[in-house]
FIKOLZA-1660 file (N, C-alpha, C; in steps of 0.1 Angstrom, whole numbers, plus 5000, padded with zeros to 4 digits):
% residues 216
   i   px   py   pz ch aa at
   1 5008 4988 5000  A  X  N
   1 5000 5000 5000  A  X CA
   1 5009 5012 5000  A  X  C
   2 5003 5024 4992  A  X  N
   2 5014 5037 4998  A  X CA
   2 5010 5041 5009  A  X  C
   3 5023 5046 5015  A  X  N
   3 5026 5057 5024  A  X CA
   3 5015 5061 5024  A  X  C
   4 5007 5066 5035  A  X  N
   4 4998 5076 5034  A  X CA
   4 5003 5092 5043  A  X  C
   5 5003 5101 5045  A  X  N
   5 5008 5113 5050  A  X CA
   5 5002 5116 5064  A  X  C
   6 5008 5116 5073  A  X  N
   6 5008 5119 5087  A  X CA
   6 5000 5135 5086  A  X  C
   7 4986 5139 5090  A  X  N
   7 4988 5153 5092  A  X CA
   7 4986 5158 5108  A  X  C
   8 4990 5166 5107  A  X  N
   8 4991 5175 5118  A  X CA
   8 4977 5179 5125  A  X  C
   9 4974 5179 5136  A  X  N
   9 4957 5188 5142  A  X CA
   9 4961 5201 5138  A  X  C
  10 4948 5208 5132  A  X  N
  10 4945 5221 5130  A  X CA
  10 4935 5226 5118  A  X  C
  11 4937 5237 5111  A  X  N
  11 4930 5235 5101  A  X CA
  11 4926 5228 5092  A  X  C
  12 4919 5223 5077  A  X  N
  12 4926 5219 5070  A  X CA
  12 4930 5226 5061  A  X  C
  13 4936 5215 5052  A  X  N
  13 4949 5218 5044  A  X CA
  13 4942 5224 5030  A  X  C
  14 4948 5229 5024  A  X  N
  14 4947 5236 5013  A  X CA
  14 4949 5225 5000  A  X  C
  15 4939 5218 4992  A  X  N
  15 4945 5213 4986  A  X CA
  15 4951 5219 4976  A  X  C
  16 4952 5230 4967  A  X  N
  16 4958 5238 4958  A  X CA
  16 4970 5239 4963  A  X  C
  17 4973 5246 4976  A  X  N
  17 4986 5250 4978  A  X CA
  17 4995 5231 4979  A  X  C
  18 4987 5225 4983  A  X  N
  18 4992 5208 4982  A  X CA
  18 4996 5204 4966  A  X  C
  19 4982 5208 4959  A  X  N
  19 4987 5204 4945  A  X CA
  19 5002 5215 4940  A  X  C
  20 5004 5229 4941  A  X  N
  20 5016 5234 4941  A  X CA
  20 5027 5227 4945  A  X  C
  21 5028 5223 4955  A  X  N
  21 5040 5215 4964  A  X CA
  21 5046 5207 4954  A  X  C
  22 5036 5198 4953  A  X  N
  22 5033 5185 4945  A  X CA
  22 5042 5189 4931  A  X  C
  23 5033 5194 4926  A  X  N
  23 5042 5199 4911  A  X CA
  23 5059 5207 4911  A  X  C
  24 5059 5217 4924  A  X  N
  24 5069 5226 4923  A  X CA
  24 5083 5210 4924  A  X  C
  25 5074 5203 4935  A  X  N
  25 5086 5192 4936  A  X CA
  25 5091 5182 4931  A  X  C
  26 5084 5179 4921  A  X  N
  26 5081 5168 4909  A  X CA
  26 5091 5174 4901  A  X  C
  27 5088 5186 4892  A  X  N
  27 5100 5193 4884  A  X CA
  27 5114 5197 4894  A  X  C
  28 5115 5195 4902  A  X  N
  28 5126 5200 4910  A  X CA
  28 5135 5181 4913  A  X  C
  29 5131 5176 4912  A  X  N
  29 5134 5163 4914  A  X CA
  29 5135 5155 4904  A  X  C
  30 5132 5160 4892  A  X  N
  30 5131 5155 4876  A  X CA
  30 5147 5167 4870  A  X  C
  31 5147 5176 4875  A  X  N
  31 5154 5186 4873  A  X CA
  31 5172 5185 4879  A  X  C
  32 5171 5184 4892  A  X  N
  32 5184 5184 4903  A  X CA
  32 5183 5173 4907  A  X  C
  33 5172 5161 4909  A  X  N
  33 5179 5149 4913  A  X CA
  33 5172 5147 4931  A  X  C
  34 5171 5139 4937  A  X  N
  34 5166 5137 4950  A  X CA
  34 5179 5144 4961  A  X  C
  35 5186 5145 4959  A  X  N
  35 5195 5147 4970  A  X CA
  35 5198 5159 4971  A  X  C
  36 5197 5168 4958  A  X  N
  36 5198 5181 4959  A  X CA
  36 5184 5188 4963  A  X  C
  37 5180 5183 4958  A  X  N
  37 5166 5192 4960  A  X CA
  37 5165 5194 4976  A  X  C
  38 5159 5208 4978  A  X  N
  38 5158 5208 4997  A  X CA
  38 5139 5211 4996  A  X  C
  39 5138 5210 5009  A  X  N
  39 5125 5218 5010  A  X CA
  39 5126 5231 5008  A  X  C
  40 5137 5237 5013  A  X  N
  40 5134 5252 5010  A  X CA
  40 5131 5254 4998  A  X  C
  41 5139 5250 4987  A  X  N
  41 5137 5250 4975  A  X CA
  41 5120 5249 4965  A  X  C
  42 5117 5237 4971  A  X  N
  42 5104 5235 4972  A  X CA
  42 5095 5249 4975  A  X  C
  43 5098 5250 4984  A  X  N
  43 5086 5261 4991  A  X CA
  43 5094 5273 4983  A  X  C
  44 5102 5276 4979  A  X  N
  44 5103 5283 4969  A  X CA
  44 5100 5287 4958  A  X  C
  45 5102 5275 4951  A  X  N
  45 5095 5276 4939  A  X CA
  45 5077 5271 4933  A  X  C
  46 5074 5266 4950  A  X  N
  46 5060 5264 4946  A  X CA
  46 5050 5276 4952  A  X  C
  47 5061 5286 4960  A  X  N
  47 5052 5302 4965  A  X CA
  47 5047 5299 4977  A  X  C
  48 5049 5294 4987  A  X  N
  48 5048 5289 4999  A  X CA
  48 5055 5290 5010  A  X  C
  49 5053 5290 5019  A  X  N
  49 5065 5288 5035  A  X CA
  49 5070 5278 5033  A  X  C
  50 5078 5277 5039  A  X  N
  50 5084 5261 5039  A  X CA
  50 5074 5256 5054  A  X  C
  51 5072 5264 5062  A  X  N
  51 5062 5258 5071  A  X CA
  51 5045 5253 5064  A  X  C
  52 5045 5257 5057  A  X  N
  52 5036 5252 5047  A  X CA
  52 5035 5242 5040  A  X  C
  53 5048 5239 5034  A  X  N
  53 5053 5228 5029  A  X CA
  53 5053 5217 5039  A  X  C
  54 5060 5221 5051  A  X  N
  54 5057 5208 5060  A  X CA
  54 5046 5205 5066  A  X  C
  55 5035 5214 5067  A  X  N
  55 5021 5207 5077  A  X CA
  55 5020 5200 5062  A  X  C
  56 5018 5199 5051  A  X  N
  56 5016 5191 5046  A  X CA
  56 5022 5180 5042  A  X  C
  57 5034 5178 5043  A  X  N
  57 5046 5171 5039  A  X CA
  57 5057 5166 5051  A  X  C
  58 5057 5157 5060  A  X  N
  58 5063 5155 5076  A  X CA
  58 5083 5160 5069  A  X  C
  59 5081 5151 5057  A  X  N
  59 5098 5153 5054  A  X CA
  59 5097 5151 5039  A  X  C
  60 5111 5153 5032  A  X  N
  60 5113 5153 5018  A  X CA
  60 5111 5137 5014  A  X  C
  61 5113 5129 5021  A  X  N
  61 5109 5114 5019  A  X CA
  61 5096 5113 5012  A  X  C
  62 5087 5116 5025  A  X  N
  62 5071 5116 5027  A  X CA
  62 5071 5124 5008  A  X  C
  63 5075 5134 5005  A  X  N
  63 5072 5145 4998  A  X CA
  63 5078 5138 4981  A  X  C
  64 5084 5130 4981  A  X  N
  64 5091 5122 4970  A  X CA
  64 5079 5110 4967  A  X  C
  65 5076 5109 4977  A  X  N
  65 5070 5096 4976  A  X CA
  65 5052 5096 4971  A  X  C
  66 5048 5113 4978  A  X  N
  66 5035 5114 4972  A  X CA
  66 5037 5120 4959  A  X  C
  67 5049 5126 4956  A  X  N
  67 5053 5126 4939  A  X CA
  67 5048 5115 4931  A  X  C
  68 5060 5103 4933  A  X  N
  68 5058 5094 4928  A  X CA
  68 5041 5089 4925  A  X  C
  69 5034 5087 4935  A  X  N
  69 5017 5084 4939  A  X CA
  69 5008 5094 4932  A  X  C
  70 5015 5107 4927  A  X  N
  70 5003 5115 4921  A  X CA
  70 5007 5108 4908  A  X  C
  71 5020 5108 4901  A  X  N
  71 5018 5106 4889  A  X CA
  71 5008 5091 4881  A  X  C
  72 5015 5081 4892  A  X  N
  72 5004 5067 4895  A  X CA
  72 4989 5070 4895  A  X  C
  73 4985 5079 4898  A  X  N
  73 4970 5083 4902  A  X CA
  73 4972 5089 4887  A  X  C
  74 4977 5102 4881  A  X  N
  74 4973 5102 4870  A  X CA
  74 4968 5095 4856  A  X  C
  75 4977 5080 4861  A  X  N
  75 4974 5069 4845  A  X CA
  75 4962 5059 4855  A  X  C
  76 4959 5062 4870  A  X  N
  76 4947 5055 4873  A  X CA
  76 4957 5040 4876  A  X  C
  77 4971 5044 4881  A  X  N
  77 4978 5034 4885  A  X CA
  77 4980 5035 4898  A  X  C
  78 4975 5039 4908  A  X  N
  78 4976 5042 4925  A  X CA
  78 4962 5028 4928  A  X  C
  79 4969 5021 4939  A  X  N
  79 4962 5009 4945  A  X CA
  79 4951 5009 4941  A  X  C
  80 4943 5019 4948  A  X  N
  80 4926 5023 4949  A  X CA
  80 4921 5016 4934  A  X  C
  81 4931 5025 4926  A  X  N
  81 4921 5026 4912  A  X CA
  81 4923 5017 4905  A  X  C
  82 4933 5008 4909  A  X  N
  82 4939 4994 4902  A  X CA
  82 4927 4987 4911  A  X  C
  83 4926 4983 4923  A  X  N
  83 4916 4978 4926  A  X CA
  83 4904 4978 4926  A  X  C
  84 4897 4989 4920  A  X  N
  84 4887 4990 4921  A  X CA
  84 4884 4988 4906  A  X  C
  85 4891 4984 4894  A  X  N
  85 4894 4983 4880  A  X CA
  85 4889 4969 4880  A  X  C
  86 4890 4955 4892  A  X  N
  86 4889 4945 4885  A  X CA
  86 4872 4943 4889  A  X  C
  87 4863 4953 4896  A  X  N
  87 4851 4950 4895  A  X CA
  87 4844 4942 4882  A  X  C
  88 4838 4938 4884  A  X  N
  88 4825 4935 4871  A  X CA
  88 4834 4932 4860  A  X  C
  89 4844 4932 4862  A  X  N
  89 4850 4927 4846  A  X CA
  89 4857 4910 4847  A  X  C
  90 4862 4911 4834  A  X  N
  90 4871 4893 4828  A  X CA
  90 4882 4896 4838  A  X  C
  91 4889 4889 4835  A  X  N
  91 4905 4890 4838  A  X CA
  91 4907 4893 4828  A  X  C
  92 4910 4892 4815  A  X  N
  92 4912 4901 4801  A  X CA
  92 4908 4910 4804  A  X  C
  93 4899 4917 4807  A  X  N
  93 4891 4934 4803  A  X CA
  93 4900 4937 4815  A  X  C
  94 4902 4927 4827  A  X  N
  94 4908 4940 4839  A  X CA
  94 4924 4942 4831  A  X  C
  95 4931 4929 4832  A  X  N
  95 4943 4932 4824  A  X CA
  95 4951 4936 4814  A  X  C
  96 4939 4939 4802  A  X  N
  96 4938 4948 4793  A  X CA
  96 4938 4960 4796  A  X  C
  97 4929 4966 4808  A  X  N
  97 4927 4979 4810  A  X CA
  97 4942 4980 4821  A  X  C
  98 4944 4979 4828  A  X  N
  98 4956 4979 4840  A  X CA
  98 4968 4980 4826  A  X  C
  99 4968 4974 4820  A  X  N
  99 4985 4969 4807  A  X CA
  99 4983 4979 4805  A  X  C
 100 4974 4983 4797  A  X  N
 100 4975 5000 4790  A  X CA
 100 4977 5008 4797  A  X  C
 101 4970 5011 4807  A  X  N
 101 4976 5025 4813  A  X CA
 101 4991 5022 4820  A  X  C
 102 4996 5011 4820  A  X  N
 102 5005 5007 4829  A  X CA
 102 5021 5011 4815  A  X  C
 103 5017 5008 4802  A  X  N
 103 5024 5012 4792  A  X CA
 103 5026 5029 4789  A  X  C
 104 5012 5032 4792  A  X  N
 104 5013 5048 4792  A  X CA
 104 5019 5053 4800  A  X  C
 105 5019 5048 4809  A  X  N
 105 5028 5059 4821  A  X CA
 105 5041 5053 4823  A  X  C
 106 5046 5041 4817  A  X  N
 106 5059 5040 4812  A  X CA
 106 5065 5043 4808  A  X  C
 107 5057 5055 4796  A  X  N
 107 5067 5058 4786  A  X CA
 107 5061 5076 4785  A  X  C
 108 5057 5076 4799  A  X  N
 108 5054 5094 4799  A  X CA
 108 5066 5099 4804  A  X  C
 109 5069 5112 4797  A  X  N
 109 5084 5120 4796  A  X CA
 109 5088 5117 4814  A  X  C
 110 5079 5119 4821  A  X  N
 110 5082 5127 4831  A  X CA
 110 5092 5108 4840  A  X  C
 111 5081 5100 4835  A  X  N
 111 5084 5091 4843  A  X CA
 111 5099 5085 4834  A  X  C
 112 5094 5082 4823  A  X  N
 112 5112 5078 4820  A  X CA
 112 5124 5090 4828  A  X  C
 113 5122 5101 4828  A  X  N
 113 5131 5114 4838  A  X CA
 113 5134 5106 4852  A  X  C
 114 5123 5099 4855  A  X  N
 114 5127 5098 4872  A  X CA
 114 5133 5087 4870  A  X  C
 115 5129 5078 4861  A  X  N
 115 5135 5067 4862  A  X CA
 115 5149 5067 4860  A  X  C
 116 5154 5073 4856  A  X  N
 116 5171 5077 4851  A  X CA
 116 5174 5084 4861  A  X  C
 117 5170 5093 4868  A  X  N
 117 5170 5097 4884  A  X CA
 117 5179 5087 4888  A  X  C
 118 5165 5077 4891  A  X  N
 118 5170 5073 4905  A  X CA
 118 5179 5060 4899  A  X  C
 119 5177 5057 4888  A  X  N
 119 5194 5049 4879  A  X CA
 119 5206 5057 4886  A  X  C
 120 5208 5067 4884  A  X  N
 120 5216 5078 4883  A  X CA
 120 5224 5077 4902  A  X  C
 121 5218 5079 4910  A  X  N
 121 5214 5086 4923  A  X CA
 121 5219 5069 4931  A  X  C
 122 5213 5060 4921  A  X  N
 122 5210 5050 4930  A  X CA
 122 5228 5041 4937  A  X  C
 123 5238 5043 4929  A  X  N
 123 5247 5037 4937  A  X CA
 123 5253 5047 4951  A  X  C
 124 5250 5057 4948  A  X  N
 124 5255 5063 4962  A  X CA
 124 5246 5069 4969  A  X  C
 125 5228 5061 4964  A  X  N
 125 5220 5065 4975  A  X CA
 125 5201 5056 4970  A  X  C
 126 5209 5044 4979  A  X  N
 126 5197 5031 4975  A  X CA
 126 5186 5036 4982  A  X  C
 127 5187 5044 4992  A  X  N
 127 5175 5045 5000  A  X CA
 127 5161 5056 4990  A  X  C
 128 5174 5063 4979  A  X  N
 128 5160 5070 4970  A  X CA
 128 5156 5060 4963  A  X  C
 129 5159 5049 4961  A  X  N
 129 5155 5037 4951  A  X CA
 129 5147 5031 4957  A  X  C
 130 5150 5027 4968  A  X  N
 130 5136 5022 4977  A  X CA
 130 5125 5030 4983  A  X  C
 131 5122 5041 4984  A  X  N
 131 5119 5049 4983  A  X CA
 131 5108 5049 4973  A  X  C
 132 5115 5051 4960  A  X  N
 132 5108 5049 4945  A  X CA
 132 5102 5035 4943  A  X  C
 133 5108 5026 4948  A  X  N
 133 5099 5017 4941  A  X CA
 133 5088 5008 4958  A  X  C
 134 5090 5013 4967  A  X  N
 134 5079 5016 4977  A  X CA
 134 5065 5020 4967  A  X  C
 135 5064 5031 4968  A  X  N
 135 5056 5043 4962  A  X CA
 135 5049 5041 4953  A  X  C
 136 5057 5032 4941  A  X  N
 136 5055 5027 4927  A  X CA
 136 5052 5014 4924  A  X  C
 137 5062 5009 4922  A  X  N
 137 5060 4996 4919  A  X CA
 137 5057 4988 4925  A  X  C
 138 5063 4985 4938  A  X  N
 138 5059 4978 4949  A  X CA
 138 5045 4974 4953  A  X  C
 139 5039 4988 4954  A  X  N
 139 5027 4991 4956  A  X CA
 139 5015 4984 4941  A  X  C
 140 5019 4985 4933  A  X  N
 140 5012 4982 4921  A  X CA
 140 5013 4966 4923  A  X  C
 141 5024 4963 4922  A  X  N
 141 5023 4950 4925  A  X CA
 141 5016 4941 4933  A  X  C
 142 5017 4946 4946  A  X  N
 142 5012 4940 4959  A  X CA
 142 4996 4940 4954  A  X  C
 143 4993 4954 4950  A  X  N
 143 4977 4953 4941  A  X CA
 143 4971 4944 4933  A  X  C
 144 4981 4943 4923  A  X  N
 144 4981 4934 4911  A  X CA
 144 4978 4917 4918  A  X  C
 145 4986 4914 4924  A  X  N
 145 4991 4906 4932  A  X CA
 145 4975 4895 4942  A  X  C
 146 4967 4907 4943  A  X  N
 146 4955 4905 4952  A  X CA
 146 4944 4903 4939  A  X  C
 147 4945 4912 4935  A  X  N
 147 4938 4907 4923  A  X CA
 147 4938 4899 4918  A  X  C
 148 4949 4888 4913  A  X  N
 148 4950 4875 4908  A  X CA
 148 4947 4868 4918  A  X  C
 149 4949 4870 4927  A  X  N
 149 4940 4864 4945  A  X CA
 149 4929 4861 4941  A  X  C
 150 4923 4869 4943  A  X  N
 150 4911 4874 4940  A  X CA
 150 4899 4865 4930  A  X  C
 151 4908 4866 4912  A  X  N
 151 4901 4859 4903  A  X CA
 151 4902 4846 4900  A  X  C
 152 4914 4841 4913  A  X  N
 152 4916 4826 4913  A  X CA
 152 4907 4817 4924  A  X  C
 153 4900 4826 4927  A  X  N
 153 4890 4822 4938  A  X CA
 153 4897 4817 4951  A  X  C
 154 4904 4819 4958  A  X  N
 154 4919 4814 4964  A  X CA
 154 4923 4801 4964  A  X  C
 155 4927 4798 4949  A  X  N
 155 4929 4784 4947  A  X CA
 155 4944 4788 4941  A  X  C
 156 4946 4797 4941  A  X  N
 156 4961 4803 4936  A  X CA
 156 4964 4811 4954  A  X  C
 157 4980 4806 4952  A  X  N
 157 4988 4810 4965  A  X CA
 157 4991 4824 4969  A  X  C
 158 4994 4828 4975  A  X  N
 158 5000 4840 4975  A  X CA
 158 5012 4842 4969  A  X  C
 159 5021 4831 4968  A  X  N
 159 5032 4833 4960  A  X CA
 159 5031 4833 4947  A  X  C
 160 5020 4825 4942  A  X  N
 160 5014 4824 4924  A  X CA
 160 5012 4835 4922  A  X  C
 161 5004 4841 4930  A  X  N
 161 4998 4853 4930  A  X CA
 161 5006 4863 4928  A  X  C
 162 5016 4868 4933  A  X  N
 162 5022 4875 4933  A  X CA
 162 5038 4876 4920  A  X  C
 163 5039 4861 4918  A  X  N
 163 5046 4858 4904  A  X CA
 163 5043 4861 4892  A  X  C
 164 5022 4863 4894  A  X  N
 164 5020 4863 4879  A  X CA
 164 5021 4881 4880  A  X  C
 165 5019 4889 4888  A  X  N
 165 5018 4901 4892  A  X CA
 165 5033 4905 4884  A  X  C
 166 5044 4901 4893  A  X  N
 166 5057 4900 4882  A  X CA
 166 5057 4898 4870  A  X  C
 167 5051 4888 4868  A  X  N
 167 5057 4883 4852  A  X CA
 167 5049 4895 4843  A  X  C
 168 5039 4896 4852  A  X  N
 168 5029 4907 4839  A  X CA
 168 5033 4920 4839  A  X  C
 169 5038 4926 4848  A  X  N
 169 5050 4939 4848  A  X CA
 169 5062 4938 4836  A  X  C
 170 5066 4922 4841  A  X  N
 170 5079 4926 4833  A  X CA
 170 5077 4924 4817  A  X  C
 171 5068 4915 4813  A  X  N
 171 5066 4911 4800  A  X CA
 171 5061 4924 4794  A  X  C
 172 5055 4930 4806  A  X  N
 172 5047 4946 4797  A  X CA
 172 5060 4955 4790  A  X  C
 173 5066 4956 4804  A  X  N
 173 5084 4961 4799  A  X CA
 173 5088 4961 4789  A  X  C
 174 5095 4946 4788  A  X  N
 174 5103 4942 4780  A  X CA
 174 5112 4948 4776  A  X  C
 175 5117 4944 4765  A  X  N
 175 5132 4952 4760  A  X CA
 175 5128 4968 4758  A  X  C
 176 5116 4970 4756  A  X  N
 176 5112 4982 4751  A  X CA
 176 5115 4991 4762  A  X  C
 177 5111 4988 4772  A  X  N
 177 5114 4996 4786  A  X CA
 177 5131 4999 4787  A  X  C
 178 5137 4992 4784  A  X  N
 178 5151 4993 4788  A  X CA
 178 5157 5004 4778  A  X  C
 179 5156 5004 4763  A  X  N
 179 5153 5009 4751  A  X CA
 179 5150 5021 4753  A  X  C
 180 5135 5021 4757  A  X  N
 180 5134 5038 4760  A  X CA
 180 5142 5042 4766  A  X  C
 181 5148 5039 4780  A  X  N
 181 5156 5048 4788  A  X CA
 181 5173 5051 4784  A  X  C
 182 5173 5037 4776  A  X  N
 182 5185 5045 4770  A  X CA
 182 5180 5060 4753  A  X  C
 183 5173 5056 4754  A  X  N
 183 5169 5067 4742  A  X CA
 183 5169 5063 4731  A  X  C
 184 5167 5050 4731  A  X  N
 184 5170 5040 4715  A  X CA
 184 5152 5037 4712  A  X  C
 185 5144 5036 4714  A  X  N
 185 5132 5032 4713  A  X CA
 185 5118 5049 4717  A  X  C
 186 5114 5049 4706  A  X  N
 186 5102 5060 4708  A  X CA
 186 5090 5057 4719  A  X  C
 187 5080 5060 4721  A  X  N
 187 5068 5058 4726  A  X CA
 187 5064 5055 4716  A  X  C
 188 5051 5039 4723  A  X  N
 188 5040 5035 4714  A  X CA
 188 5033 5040 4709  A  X  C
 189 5028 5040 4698  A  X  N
 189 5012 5048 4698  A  X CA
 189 5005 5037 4702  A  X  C
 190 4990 5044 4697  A  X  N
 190 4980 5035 4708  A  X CA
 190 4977 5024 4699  A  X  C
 191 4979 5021 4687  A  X  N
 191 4976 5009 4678  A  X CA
 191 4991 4994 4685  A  X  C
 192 4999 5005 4684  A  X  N
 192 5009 4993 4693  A  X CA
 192 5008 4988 4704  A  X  C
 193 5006 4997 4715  A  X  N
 193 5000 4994 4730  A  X CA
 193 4992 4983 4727  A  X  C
 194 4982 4986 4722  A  X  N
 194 4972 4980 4723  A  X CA
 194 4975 4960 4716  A  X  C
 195 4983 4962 4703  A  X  N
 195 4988 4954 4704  A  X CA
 195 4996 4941 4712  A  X  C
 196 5007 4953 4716  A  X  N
 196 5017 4947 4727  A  X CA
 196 5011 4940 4738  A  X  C
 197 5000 4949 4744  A  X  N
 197 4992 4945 4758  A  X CA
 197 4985 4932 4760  A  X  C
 198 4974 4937 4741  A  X  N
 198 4971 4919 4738  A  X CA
 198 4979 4907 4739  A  X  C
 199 4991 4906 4736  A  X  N
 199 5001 4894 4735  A  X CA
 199 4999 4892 4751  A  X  C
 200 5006 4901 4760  A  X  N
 200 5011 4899 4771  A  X CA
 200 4998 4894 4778  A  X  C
 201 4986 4900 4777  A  X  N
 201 4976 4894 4790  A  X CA
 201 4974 4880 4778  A  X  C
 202 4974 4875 4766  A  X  N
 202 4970 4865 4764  A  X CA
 202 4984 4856 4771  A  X  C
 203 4997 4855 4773  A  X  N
 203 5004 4844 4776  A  X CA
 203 5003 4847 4792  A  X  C
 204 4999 4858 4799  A  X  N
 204 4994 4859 4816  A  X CA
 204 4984 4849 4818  A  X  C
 205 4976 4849 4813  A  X  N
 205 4959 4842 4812  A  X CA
 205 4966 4825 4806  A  X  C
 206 4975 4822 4803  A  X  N
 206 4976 4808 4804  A  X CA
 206 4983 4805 4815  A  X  C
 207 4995 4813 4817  A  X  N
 207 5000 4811 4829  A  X CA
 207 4992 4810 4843  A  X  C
 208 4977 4820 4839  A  X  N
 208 4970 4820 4851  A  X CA
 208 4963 4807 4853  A  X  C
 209 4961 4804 4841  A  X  N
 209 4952 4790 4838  A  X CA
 209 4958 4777 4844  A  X  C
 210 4971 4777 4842  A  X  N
 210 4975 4769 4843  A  X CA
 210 4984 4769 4864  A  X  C
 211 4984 4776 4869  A  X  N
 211 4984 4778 4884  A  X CA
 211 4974 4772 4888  A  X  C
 212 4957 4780 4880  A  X  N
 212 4946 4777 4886  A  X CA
 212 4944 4759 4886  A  X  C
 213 4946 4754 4873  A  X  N
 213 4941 4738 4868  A  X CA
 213 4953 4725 4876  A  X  C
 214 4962 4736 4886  A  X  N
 214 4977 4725 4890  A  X CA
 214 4977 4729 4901  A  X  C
 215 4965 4738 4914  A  X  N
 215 4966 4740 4925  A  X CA
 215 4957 4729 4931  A  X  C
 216 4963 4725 4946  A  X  N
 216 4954 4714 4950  A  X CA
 216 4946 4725 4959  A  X  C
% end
């Protein structure tokens, strides 16, 4: 699950001056990197106190980490909306819908940026890497993860469950993920996504099939 944000007793919070934060620190961290960036900075360039910055934000961790979670919430990739995605549908329609947005926000500018970030940052500072992939991936996963729980009626393990969660991340990837970030590979359009996604949830869906038809 993500982090959720400790707040403080008093008024509430502003969410505007929160969405400021949010963005001023997003580009500031896409820009100089996690270790430079300070809060003052922040509350600088998003027009705020820095005491402002903190009733909303306990520390730069906390403030990295609801980065990471807004842009997940924009492709409708944060827990909630992954889980609440496999209502009423197949396991095709959920993992058709989850693959695609999961390819879009792969290969949105902002996110390939962080991702070379925290490549970048990460030998002399793993704790922004975990950090990032807390927030991100982890989280998507552990989602993912319940959801195959879920459509296996619990006849699939928790460990099944959570391998096909993997496998469907990484097959979504693939070389193409690596590709982009070195700068060798464009973004999909949506006739390819849509392509690529189909392949991947059809060999997930035998893999699932086959967990489900070999669990005692």
């Amino acid at each position: 699950m993500f982090e959720q944000e400790k707040r403080r007793q008093g008024r509430p919070k502003s969410a505007e001056k929160r969405a400021l934060i949010l963005s001023a620190a997003s580009k500031l961290f896409l820009k100089e990197g996690f270790t430079t960036t300070s809060m003052d900075r922040v509350a600088k360039e998003s027009g705020v106190s820095k005491q402002t910055v903190y009733s909303h934000f306990s520390c730069k961790d906390s403030l990295f980490q609801a980065a990471i979670t807004n842009k997940c919430k924009a492709y409708q990739l944060d827990s909630l909306q992954i889980d609440s995605a496999s209502h009423n549908q197949t396991l095709e329609q959920y993992l058709t819908q989850v693959g695609s947005q999961f390819i879009r926000l792969l290969q949105d500018p902002d996110a390939v940026a962080v991702y070379r970030v925290i490549i970048a940052e990460a030998p002399n500072s793993s704790h922004v890497a975990d950090l990032f992939h807390q927030a991100g991936p982890k989280a998507s996963l552990d989602t993912l993860a319940t959801a195959f729980k879920s459509y296996g009626k619990d006849k699939l393990s928790d460990a099944q469950s959570l391998q096909l969660a993997y496998d469907f991340c990484g097959l979504l990837k693939g070389e193409f993920h690596m590709l982009l970030l070195c700068g060798l590979a464009t973004p999909m359009t949506e006739p390819q996504i849509a392509a690529h996604v189909s392949d991947v949830v059809a060999k997930i869906i035998c893999l699932f099939e086959y967990y489900w038809q070999t669990s005692v």
